[in-house]
C-alpha positions as CSV (number, residue, x, y, z in Angstrom):
1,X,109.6,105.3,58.0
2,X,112.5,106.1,55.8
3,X,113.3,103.9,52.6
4,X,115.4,103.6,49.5
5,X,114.3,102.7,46.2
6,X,116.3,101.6,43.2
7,X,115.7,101.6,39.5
8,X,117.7,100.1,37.4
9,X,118.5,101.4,33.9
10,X,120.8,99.0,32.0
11,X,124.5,99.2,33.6
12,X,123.3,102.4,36.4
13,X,120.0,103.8,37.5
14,X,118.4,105.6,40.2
15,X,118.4,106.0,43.7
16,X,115.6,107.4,46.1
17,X,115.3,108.1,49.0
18,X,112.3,109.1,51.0
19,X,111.7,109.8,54.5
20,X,108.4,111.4,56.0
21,X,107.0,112.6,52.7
22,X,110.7,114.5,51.5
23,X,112.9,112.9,49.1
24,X,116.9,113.1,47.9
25,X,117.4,111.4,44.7
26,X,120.8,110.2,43.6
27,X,122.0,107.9,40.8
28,X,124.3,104.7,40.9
29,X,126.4,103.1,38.1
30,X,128.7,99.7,38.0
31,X,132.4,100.3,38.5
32,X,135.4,98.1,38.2
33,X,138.1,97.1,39.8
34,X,137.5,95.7,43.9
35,X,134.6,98.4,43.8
36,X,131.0,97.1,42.6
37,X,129.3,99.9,42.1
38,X,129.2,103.8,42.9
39,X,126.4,105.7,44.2
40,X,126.2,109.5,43.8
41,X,123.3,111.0,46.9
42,X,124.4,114.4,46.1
43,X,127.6,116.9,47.7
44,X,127.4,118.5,51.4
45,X,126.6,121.6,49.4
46,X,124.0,120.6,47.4
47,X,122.3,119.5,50.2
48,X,123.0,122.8,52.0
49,X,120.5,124.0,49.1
50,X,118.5,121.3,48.0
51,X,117.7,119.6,51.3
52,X,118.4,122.0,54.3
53,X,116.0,119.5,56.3
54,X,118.4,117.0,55.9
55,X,121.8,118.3,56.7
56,X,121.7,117.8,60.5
57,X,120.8,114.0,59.7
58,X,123.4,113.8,56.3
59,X,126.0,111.1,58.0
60,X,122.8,109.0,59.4
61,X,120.7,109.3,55.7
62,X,124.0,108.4,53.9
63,X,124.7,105.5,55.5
64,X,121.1,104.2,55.7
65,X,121.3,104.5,52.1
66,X,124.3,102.5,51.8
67,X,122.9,99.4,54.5
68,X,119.8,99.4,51.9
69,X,121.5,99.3,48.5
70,X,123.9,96.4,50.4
71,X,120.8,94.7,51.8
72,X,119.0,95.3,48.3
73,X,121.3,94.6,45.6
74,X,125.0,94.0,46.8
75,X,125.0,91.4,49.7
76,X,128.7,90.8,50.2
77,X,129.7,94.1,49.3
78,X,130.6,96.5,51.9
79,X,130.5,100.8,51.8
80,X,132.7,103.3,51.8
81,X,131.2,106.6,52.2
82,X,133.0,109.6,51.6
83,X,130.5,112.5,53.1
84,X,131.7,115.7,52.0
85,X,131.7,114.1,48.5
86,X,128.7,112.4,48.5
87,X,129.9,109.3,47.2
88,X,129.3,105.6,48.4
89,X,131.5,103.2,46.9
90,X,130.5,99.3,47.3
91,X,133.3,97.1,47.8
92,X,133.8,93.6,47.6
């Protein structure tokens, strides 16, 4: 069962996710503007080297990531997920 934890570390933080005992780690800070927040999960090619096991599943992970960091922290927020990037960006 896959799931996303986040830390929080003044105005950013941490963000974890873990899935059958393998983990990709990210960060997340406040933005401005219409957007609420940024997360960072990590480019198409770092996952290429830093989570081959995942890169079939990348599209699926990322926006599991973004539903639970809605559902967690941002409730009326919703994401825009740029893939290749890596970037989710939480909109109000």
């Amino acid at each position: 069962m896959a799931q996303v934890i986040i830390t929080e570390e003044g105005r950013s933080g941490s963000v974890l996710y873990e899935s059958d005992g393998r983990r990709i780690s990210g960060w997340w800070e406040f933005a401005g503007g219409d957007a609420v927040a940024i997360v960072h999960i990590g480019s198409a090619s770092e996952w290429r080297h830093g989570h081959p096991w995942a890169v079939g599943q990348r599209a699926e992970i990322m926006r599991f990531i973004a539903d639970e960091v809605i559902r967690q922290k941002a409730g009326s927020c919703k994401a825009v997920i740029d893939e290749e990037g890596g970037w989710i960006t939480l909109k109000r």
